[in-house]
C-alpha positions as CSV (number, residue, x, y, z in Angstrom):
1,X,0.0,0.0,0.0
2,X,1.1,4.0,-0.7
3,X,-0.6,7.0,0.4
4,X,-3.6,7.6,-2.2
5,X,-2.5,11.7,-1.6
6,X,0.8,13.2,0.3
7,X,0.0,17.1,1.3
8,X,3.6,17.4,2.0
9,X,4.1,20.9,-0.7
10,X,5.8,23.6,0.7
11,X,4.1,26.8,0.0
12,X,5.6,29.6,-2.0
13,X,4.7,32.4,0.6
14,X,4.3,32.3,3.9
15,X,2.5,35.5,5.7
16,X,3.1,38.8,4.3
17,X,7.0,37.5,3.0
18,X,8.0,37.8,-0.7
19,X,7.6,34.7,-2.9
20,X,11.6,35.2,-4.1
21,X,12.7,35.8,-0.4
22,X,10.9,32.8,1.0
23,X,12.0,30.4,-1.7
24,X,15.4,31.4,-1.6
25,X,15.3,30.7,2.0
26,X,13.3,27.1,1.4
27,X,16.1,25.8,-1.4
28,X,19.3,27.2,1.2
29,X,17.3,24.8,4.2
30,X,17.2,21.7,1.3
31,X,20.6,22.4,0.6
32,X,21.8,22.1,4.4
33,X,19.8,19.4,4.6
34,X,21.5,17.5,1.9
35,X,24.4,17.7,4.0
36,X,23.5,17.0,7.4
37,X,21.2,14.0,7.0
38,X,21.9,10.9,8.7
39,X,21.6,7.3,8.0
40,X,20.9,4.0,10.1
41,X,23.6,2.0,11.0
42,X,22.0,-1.9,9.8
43,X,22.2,-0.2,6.5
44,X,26.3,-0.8,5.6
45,X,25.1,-4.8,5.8
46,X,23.2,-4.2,2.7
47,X,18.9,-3.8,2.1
48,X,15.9,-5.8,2.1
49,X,14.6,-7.4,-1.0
50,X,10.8,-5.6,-2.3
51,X,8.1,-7.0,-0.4
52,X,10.0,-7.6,2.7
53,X,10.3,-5.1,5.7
54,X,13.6,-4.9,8.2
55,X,12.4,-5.7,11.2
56,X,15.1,-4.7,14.7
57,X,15.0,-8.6,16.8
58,X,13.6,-8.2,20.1
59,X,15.6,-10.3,22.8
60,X,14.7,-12.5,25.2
61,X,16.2,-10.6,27.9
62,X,14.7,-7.2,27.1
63,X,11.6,-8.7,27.2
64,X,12.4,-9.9,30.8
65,X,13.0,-6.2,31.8
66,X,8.9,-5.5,31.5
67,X,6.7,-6.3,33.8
68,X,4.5,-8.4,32.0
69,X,5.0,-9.3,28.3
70,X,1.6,-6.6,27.5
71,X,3.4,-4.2,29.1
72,X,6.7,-4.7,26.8
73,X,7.4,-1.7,24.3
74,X,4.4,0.9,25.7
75,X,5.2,4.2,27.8
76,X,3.8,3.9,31.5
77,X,0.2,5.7,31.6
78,X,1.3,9.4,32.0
79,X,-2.0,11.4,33.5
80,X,-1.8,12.5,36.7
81,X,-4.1,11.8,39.5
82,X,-5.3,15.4,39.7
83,X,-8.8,16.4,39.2
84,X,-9.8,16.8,35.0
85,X,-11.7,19.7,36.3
86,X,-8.4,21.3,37.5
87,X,-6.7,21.0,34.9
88,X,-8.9,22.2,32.2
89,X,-7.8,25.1,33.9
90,X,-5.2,26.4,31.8
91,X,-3.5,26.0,28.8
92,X,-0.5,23.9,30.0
93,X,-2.6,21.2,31.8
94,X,-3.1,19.5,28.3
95,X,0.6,18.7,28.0
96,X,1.4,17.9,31.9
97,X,2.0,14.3,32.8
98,X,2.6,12.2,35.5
99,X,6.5,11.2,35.5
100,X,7.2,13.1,32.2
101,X,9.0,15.8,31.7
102,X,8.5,17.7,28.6
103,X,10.2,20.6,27.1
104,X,8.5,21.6,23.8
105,X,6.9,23.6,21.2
106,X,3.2,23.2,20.2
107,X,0.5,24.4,18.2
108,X,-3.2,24.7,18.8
109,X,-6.2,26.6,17.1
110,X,-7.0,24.6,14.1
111,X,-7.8,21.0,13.6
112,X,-4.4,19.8,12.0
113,X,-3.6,17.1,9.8
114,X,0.0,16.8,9.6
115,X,3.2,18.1,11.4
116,X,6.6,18.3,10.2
117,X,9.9,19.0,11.9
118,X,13.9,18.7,11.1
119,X,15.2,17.0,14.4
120,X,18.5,17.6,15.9
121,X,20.4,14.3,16.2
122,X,21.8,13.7,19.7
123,X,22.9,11.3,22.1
124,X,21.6,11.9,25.4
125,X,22.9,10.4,29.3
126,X,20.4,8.3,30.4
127,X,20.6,7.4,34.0
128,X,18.5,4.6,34.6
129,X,17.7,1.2,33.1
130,X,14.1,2.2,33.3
131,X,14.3,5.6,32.0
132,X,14.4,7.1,27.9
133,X,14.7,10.5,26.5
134,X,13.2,11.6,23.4
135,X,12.7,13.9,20.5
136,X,9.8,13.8,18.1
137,X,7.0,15.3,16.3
138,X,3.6,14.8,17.6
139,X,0.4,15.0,16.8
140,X,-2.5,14.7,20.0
141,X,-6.5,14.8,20.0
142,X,-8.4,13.9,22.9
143,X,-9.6,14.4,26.8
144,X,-6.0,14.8,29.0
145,X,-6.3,11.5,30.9
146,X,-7.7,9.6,28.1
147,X,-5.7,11.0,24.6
148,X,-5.0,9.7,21.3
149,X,-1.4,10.4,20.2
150,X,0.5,9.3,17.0
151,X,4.3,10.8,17.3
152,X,7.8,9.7,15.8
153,X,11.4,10.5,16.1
154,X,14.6,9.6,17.9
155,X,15.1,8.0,21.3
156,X,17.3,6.6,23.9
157,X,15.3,3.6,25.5
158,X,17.1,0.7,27.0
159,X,14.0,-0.7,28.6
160,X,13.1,-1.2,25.0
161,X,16.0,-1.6,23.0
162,X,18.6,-2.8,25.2
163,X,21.1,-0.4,24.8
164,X,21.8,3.3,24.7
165,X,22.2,4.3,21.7
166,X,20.2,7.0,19.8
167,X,17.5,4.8,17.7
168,X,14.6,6.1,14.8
169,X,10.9,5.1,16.7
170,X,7.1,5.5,16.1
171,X,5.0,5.5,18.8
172,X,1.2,5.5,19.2
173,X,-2.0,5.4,22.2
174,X,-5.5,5.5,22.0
175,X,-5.7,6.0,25.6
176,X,-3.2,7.4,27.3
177,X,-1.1,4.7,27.0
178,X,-3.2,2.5,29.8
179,X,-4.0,-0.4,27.6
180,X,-3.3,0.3,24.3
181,X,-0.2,1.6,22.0
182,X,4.1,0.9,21.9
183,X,7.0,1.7,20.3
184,X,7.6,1.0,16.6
185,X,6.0,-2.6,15.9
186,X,6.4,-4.5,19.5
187,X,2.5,-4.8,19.4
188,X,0.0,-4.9,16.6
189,X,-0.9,-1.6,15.2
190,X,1.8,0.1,13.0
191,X,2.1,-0.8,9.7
192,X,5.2,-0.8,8.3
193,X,5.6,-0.5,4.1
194,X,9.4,0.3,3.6
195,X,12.1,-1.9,3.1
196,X,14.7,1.1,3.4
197,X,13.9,1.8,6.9
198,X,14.3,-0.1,10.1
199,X,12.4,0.9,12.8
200,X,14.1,0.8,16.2
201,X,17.7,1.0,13.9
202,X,20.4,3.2,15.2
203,X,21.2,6.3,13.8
204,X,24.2,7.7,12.8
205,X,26.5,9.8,12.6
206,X,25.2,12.0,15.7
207,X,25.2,15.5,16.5
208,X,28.8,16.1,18.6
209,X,29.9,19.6,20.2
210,X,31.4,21.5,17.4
211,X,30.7,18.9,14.2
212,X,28.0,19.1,12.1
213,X,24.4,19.2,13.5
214,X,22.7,16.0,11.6
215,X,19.4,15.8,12.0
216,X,16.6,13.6,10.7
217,X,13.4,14.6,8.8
218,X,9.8,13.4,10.3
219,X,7.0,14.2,8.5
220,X,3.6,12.6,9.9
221,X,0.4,13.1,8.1
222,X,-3.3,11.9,7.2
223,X,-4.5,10.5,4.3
224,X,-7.9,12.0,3.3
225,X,-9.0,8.9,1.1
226,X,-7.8,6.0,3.8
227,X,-7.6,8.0,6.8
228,X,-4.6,6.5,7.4
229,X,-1.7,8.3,9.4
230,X,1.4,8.4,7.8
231,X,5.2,8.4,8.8
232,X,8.0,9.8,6.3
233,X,11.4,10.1,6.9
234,X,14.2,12.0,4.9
235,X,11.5,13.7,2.7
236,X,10.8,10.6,0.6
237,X,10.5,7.5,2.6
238,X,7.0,6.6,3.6
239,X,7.8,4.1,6.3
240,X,4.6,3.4,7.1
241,X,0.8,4.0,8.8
242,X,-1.5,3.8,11.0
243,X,-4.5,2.4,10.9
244,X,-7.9,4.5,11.5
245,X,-9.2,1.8,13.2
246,X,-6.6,2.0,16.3
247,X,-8.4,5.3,17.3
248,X,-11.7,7.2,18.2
249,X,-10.6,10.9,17.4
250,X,-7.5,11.5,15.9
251,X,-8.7,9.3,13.1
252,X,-10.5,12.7,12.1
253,X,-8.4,15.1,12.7
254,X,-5.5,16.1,15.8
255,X,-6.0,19.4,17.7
256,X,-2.2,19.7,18.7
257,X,0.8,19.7,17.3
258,X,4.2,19.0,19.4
259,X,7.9,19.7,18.4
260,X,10.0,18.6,21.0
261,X,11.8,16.6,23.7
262,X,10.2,14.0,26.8
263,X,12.1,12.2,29.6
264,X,10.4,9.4,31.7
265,X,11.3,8.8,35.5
266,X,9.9,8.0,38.1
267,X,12.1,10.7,39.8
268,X,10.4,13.8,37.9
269,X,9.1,16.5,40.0
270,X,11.5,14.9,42.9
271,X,14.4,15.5,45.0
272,X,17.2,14.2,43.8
273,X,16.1,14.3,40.3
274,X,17.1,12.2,37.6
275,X,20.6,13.1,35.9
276,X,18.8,11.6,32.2
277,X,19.6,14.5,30.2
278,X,16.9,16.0,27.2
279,X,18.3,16.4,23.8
280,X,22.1,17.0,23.8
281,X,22.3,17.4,27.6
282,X,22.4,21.5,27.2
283,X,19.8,24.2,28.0
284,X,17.9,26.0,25.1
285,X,20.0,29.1,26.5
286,X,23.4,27.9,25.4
287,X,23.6,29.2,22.4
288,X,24.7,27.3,19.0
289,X,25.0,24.0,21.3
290,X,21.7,23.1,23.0
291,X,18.9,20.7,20.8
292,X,17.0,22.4,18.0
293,X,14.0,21.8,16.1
294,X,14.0,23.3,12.7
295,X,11.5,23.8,9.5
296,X,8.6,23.3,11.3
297,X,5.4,22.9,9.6
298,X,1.5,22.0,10.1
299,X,-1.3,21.1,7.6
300,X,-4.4,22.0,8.2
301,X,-7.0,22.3,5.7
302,X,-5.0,24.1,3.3
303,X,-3.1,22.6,0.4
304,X,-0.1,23.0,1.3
305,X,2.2,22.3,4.7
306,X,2.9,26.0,6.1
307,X,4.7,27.8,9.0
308,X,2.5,27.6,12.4
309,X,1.0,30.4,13.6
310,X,-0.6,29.9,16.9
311,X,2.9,28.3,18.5
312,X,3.6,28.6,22.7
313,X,6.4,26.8,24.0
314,X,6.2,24.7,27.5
315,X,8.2,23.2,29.9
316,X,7.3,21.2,33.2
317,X,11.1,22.0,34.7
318,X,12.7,24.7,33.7
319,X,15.6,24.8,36.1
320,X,15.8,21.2,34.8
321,X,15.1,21.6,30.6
322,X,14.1,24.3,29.2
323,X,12.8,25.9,26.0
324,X,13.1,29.1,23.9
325,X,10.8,29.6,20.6
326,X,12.5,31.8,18.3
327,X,10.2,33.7,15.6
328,X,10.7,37.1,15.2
329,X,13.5,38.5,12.8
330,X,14.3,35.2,11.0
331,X,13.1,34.1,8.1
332,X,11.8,30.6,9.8
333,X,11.1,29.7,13.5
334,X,13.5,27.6,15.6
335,X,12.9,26.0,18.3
336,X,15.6,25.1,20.6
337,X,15.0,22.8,24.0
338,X,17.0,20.2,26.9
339,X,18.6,20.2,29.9
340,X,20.8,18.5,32.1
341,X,18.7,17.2,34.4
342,X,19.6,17.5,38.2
343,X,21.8,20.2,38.5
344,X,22.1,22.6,41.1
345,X,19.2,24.7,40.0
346,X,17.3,21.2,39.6
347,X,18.9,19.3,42.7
């Protein structure tokens, strides 16, 4: 199967900006990105034949690490205990969770059918077994302890993959991850088409103080005809879909769109916090050196993918991660986010 339509056209103005000056600026980003993208390591072994998929082998003893086999390949249920009616509050109660820490951009205000987003390639400390750190587009519909969520980028798991090294994922929930949803295919509900891309593969080369900044393309986005949610990586690589059948709302539509990075432990919010660092381990504040997301873009029920307008930037921790969104006086957003963790503003 292939997508029966793919929205993904950049548009030849954006706002009030001159068509020359904006497409000037749109072929120098495709140039730097011809330079900087990355590649998965399982790839110098050679490629899949056509009609096969790659598919990362899950080990016996990672499996042993979950607590039950269900369990194996899903985020722990993230809402908090709080009262719904509390947080419906205020604006930053939607993206709060139990355990998580989140640093990110997101965009609300129109009912959105694709997001877009050139990802910073890093390698991230994690402290604990137990713990990951992440960086991804997402896409969200639904009530706070009960959303849908389809989202994909790169992660450091190694309750999932064994290992800490930086690795392409998928991830989706049609309930807040209580029952249902996991990582890439360890349960049924992706479908993967590409025999170019391995989910769960490493990624290289990384992002290193000083070198280049390689970063990896994620693009997910809604078929109209199938209702299917796509993945595609590098620009040209459909990887693959999800299903409308996995969901009860974001089969329609998403309301939010996410750019950013998440840590899991059970030490969030708690003294001593976890040392697991978000994106490259710096804060947005350093500059030139902390995590960036670049040439972001949403579809909505226009033709073409565009700039968001309605964008606020959020973070549970600051003195922990942090964020800054970056719009005026350049000629396309940037969004730059992480953190060390505990440090002594974040003990």
């Amino acid at each position: 199967m292939a997508p029966t339509y793919n929205s993904a056209k950049e548009e030849t103005t954006i706002g009030t900006r001159s068509k020359t000056k904006t497409s000037k600026m749109m072929n120098q980003r495709d140039e730097e990105s011809s330079l900087i993208v990355t590649s998965q390591v399982w790839q110098k072994s050679g490629t899949c034949p056509d009609g096969t998929i790659p598919v990362r082998r899950i080990r016996k003893r990672d499996l042993l690490k979950a607590h039950s086999i269900q369990d194996y390949g899903r985020k722990k249920p993230s809402f908090s205990h709080r009262q719904v009616g509390q947080l419906n509050q205020n604006l930053e109660s939607f993206v709060e969770l139990k355990n998580h820490s989140k640093a990110i951009a997101f965009a609300v205000g129109y009912r959105y059918l694709g997001g877009k987003g050139d990802i910073k390639v890093c390698s991230p400390y994690v402290e604990k077994d137990d713990e990951y750190s992440t960086s991804q587009v997402s896409l969200l519909n639904g009530p706070y302890n009960d959303f849908e969520c389809v989202e994909a980028g790169w992660a450091v798991n190694p309750s999932v993959y064994g290992d800490r090294k930086t690795r392409l994922f998928v991830y989706w929930t049609a309930d807040a991850s209580k029952k249902t949803g996991c990582f890439d295919l360890t349960c049924p509900g992706f479908v993967q088409i590409s025999n170019e891309i391995a989910l769960g593969a490493a990624i290289y080369p990384i992002s290193s103080p000083g070198g280049l900044p390689y970063h990896i393309t994620i693009y997910i986005y809604k078929d109209p005809i199938t209702d299917n949610w796509w993945v595609q990586y590098g620009e040209k690589t459909n990887i693959g879909y999800w299903p409308p059948e996995l969901f009860q709302v974001i089969r329609y539509n998403a309301e939010s769109v996410e750019w950013g990075g998440e840590v899991y432990s059970t030490t969030v919010g708690h003294s001593p916090h976890t040392s697991t660092q978000m994106g490259n381990g710096q804060f947005a504040s350093v500059p030139n050196d902390s995590s960036y997301i670049t040439r972001m873009r949403i579809h909505d029920n226009s033709e073409a993918l565009k700039i968001p307008e309605w964008v606020f930037d959020f973070s549970d921790e600051y003195n922990c991660y942090d964020v800054r969104y970056v719009a005026d006086y350049v000629e396309d957003p940037e969004f730059y986010y992480g953190g060390p963790g505990r440090n002594p503003m974040c003990p």
